[in-house]
C-alpha positions, 0 to 999 in steps of 0.5 A: 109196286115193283118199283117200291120194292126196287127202291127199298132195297137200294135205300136199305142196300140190300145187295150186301144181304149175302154177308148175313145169308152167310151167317145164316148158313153156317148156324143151319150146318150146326143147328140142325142135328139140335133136337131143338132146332125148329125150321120156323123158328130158323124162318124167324131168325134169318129173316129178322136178321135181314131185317136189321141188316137192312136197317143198320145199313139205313142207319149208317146213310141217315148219320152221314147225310145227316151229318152233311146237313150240319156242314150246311151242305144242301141235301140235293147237293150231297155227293159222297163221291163214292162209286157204290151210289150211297144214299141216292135215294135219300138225297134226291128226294126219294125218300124223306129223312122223316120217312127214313126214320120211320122206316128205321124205327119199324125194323129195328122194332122187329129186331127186338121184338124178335129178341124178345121173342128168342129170349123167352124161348131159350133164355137171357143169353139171347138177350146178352147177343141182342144188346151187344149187337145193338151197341155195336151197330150203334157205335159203327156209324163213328167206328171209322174214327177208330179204325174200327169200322171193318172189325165191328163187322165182322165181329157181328157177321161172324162170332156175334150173329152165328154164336146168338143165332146157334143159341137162340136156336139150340139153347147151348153153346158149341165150341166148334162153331166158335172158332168156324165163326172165326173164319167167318169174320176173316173172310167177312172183313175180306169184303170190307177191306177190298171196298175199302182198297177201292175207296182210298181216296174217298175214304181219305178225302172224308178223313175216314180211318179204315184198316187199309188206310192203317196200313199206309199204302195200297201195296201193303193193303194188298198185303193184308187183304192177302193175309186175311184171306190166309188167316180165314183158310188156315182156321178151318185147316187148324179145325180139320187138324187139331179139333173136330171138325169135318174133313170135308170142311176142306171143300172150302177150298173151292174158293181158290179161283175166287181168292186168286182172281180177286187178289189178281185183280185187287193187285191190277186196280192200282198197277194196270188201267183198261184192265178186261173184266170177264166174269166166269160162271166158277167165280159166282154171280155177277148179277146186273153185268150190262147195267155196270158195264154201261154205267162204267163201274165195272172196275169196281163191282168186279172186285167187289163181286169177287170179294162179295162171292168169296165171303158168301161162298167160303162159307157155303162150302164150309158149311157143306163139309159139315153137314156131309 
């Protein structure tokens, strides 16, 4: 049983929850001083928004393996050449492409029924969020031939989700919460973007378009990542400033030593070789340490972490400052 658990979540990646958990987070900070705000109905929302999440991500593996197919590569022979072990399960055999699409319709069908569900509680907005969200997530799998890829999720993990998810909850909309979710998509695409840094040479070998090959080379996606997670800070400055936002939103900045780690680091991938990876308890969770070491990917799950710990910690803290 713990085994089909375990593999569940590696089919649906599961470990890239903490961008929705995020989401999460910052509509609870807001919501709860709603008179309408339900701890169950909050229940509901956040665990079929894993849900989708999940099944977004299975969708994404099952286009590309599907497309490898086309190619008249055999599946056992898929390799995505990628340092993060894409759709592993699908190719050896694991799991089924037929079993792959059951699974995907049972999660996307609790998507919608939970949609559904909200839309007859606090209206066909609900409903307006639900399509667009879907569109999008449709759309992504090609989205990376566009340059799009990176935008798209962080438009549904910032604006989309906290915006629907507030309604849903609340019934109404909030301007604050509009431009805070602003900030969520910059340090979203923080995420996104240092993974993508870190696969240049797969995405380039898979004629992928990313925003760090839009830049031309690694020095000057170095450059954006750093403006990115500028752009996230300066969002809630200008709120603390200039409209209504709590003071104490600035605890965001407790996120420094992991933005500064991560930039060090980012910045050492492509200039220093045999670099030490130290994890430390002030630059958040590093779960599986030993496994990566001994797998040799530390290279690349250390700026991961970092970039994965920013993003869920930004807005943890932000989200503390509210409600403080």
């Amino acid at each position: 049983m713990k085994k089909t658990i375990l593999n569940f979540l590696e089919l649906t990646r599961a470990y890239s929850l903490t961008v929705t958990l995020a989401s999460c987070v910052v509509i609870l900070s807001y919501a709860h001083y709603s008179e309408f705000f339900s701890w169950i109905n909050f229940i509901i929302m956040t665990i079929a928004l894993f849900i989708i999440h999940m099944g977004a991500n299975l969708f994404d593996d099952y286009i590309d393996v599907k497309k490898k197919l086309k190619e008249g590569i055999e599946l056992n022979n898929i390799n995505f050449s990628s340092f993060t072990p894409k759709a592993r399960l699908i190719t050896n055999g694991t799991y089924s492409l037929e079993q792959v699409e059951s699974i995907l319709k049972i999660l996307f069908t609790i998507g919608i029924l939970t949609g559904v569900y909200f839309t007859m509680i606090s209206g066909l907005w609900v409903l307006l969020f639900v399509i667009l969200g879907g569109l999008l997530c449709l759309f992504y799998p090609v989205s990376s031939k566009y340059y799009l890829a990176e935008i798209i999720i962080g438009l549904i993990y910032g604006p989309l989700i906290i915006m629907g998810g507030y309604f849903a909850l609340c019934g109404e909309f909030n301007p604050n919460l509009a431009l805070f979710s602003t900030a969520i998509f910059f340090s979203t695409i923080v995420l996104l973007h240092t993974h993508n840094i870190m696969d240049w040479e797969f995405d380039i070998k898979e004629n992928k378009k990313t925003l760090a090959i839009l830049c031309k080379t690694k020095q000057k996606a170095i450059e954006a990542l750093r403006y990115m997670i500028i752009a996230a800070y300066a969002i809630i400055v200008i709120g603390v400033i200039n409209l209504n936002f709590n003071p104490n939103m600035l605890y965001v900045f407790l996120t420094l030593p992991i933005a500064t780690k991560l930039l060090e680091s980012i910045k050492d991938y492509i200039n220093i070789k045999n670099v030490k990876f130290e994890p430390k308890w002030y630059l958040g969770f590093f779960e599986n340490w030993k496994e990566i070491k001994s797998e040799r990917i530390d290279f690349f799950m250390f700026r991961f972490y970092l970039a994965r710990n920013f993003s869920l910690f930004f807005a943890i803290f932000a989200s503390i400052g509210v409600v403080s």
